[in-house]
C-alpha positions in Angstrom: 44.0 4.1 -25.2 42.8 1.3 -22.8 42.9 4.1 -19.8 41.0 6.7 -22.3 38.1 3.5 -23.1 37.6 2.5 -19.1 36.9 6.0 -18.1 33.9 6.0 -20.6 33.0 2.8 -19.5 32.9 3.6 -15.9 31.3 7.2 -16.5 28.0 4.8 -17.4 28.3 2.4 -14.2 26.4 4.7 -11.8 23.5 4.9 -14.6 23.8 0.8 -14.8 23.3 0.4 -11.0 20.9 3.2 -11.0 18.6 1.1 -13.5 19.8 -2.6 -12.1 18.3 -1.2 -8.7 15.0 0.1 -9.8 14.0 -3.1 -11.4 15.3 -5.4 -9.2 11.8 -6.0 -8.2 10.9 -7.0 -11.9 13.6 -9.7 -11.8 12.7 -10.8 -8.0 9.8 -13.4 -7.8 6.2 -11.5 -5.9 6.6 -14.3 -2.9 10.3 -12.5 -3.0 9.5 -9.1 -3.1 6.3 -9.8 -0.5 8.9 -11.3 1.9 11.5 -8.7 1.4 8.9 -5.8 2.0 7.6 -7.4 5.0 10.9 -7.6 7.3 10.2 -4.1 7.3 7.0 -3.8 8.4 6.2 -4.0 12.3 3.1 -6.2 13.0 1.4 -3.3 14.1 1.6 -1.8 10.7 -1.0 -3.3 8.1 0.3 -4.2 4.8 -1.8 -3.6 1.5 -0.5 -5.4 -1.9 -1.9 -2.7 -4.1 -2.7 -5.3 -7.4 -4.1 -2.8 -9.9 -3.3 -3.6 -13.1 -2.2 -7.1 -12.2 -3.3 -10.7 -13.1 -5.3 -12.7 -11.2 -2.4 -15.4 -10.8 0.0 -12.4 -9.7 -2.7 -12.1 -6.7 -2.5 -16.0 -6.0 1.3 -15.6 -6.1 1.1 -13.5 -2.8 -1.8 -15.3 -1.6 0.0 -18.2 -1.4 2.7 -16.8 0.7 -0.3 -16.4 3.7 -1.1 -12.6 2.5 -4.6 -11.5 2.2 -5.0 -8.1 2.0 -5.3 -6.4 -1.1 -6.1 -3.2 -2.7 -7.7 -1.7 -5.6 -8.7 1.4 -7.2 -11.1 0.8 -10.4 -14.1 -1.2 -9.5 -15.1 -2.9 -12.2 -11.3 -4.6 -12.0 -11.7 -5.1 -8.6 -15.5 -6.9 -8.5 -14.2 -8.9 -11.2 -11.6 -10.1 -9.2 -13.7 -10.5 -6.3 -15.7 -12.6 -8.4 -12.8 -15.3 -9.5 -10.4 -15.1 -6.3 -10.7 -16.7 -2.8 -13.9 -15.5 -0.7 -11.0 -15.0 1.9 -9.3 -11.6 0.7 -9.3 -8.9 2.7 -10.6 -6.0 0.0 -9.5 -2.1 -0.1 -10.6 0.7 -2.2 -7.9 2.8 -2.6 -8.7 5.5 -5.4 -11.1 8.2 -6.1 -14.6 6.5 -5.9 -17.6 7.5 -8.1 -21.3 7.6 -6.2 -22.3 5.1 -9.3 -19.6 2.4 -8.8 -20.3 1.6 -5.1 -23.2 -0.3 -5.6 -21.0 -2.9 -7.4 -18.1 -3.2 -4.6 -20.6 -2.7 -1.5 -21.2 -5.9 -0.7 -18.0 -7.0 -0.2 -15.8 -4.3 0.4 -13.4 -4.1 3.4 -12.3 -0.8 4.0 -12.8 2.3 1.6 -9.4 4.5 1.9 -10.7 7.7 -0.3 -13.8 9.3 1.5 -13.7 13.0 0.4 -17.1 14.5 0.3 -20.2 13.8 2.3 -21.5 12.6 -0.9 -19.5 10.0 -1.1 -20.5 9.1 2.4 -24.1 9.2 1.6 -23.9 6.7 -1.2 -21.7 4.0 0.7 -24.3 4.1 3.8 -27.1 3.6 1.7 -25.9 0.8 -0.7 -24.2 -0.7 2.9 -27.7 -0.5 4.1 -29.4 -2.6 1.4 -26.5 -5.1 2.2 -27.0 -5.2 5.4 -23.3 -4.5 6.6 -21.1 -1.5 7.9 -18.6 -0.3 5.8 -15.7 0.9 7.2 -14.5 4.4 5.9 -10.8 6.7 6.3 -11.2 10.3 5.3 -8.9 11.2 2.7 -6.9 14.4 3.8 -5.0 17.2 0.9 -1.6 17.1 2.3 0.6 17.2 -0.8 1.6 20.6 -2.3 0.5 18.8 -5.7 -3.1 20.0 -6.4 -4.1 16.8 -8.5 -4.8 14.8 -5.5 -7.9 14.6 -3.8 -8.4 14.9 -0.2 -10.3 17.1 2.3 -9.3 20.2 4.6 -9.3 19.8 8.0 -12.3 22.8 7.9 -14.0 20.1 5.0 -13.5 17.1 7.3 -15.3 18.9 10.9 -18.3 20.2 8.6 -19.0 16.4 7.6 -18.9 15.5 11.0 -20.9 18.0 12.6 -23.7 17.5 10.0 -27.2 16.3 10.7 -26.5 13.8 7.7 -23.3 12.1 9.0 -25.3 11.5 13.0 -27.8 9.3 11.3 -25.5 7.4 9.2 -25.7 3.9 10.7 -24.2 2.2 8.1 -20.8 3.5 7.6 -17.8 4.0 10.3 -14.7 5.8 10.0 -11.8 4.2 11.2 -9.2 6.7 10.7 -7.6 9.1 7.8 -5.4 8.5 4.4 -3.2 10.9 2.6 -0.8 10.6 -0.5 2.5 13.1 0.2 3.8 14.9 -3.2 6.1 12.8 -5.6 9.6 14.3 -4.8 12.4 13.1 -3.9 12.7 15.5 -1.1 12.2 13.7 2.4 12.3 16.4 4.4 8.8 17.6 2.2 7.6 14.1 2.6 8.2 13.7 6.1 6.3 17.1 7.4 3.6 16.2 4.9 3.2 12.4 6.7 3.8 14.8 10.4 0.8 16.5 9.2 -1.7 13.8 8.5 -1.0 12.0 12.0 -1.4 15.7 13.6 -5.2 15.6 11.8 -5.5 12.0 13.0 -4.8 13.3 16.5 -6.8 16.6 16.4 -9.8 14.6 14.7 -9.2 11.8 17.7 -9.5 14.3 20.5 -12.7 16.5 19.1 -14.9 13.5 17.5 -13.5 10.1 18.1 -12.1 10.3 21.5 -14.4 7.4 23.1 -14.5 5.3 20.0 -11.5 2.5 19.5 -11.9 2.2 16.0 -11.1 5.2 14.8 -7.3 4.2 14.9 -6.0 3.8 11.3 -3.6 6.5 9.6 -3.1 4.9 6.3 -0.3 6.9 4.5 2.7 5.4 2.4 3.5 3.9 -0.7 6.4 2.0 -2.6 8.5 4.9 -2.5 7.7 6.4 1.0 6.6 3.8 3.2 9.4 3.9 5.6 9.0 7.2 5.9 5.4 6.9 6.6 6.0 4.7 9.1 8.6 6.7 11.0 5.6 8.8 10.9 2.9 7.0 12.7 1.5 5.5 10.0 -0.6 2.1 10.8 -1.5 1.0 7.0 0.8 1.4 3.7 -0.2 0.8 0.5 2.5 -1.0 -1.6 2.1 -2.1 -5.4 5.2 -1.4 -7.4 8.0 -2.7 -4.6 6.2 -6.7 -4.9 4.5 -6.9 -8.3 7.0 -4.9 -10.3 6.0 -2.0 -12.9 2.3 -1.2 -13.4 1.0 -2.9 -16.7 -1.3 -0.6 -18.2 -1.7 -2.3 -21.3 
């Protein structure tokens, strides 16, 4: 009977570690998890805590460990932030940004990770303008088989900047490429997914950006798949999940 009872028990102790693991970083404090995440990160490699969702004292948490680079990808959330945090943070746009919201995060914004249309561009140049700054831009490339993210084709990306509209920009620079790789758990997928981003970067680099030193950012990985990322080439990742814990979306 005691045999019978400890094989049911242990059939559920690769489902306990299974769930212990993947909210270890719920249990772990942010300065923790912050810490923990950057032993893997070579200084060459940028780090973004991405805060959506999160408290403004979840932000000062990581702040106060010497981190100040931050992302976020609604911006109303983020100007209100902005508004209430140190004038020190280093600000990214990560999502999908609408023409009528960049008006709000223009005059502070650091880097804008999502350009996918010359639209887009067109907006963040002239609300740069009336600020007086240069925005710094990465092209957002399709390079997941999943078709609910955005992101340009390569044909998409050379038509932007061949075009009379993009020369005259003097507002805006781009400083690289970003991509998002399909949600599997497949790393072989993920891998040639991240192989063909840094292939763009390169192809981009040699027909447009050859002469220019700041085009030099690949910004690809996230909680799950920065290490892969980086294996990759990749020179910023975007992590939320692996130092704040779960996404409140209350």
């Amino acid at each position: 009977m005691l045999l019978q009872i400890w094989f049911q028990i242990s059939s559920f102790i690769p489902f306990i570690i299974y769930i212990f693991t993947a909210n270890l970083n719920n249990f772990m404090s942010i300065a923790e998890n912050l810490a923990k995440v950057k032993r893997d990160i070579p200084e060459n490699v940028k780090l973004v805590a991405v805060s959506k969702t999160k408290p403004n004292n979840d932000i000062l948490e990581a702040y106060a460990t010497g981190h100040k680079i931050f992302g976020e990808n609604k911006a109303q959330e983020l100007v209100g932030k902005y508004e209430s945090l140190p004038k020190d943070i280093e600000w990214h746009f990560i999502g999908h940004l609408q023409s009528n919201k960049v008006k709000y995060i223009a005059p502070f914004i650091d880097l804008m990770h999502g350009i996918d249309s010359l639209k887009i561009l067109k907006v963040i140049n002239k609300e740069a303008k009336k600020n007086e700054r240069v925005i710094k831009c990465l092209l957002q490339f399709h390079i997941a088989e999943e078709e609910t993210k955005f992101g340009l084709s390569v044909d998409e990306a050379k038509d932007i900047l061949e075009s009379e509209a993009y020369a005259n920009m003097q507002h805006i620079i781009i400083t690289g490429v970003m991509g998002m790789a399909t949600f599997t758990d497949e790393e072989a997928k993920i891998r040639k997914e991240f192989r063909n981003l840094k292939t763009i970067f390169e192809t981009l680099k040699s027909s447009y950006f050859s002469t220019e030193n700041n085009f030099c950012e690949i910004s690809m990985g996230m909680s799950d798949d920065y290490q892969i990322a980086m294996g990759e080439g990749s020179t910023i990742v975007r992590v939320g999940s692996k130092i704040f814990g779960a996404r409140n979306y209350s």
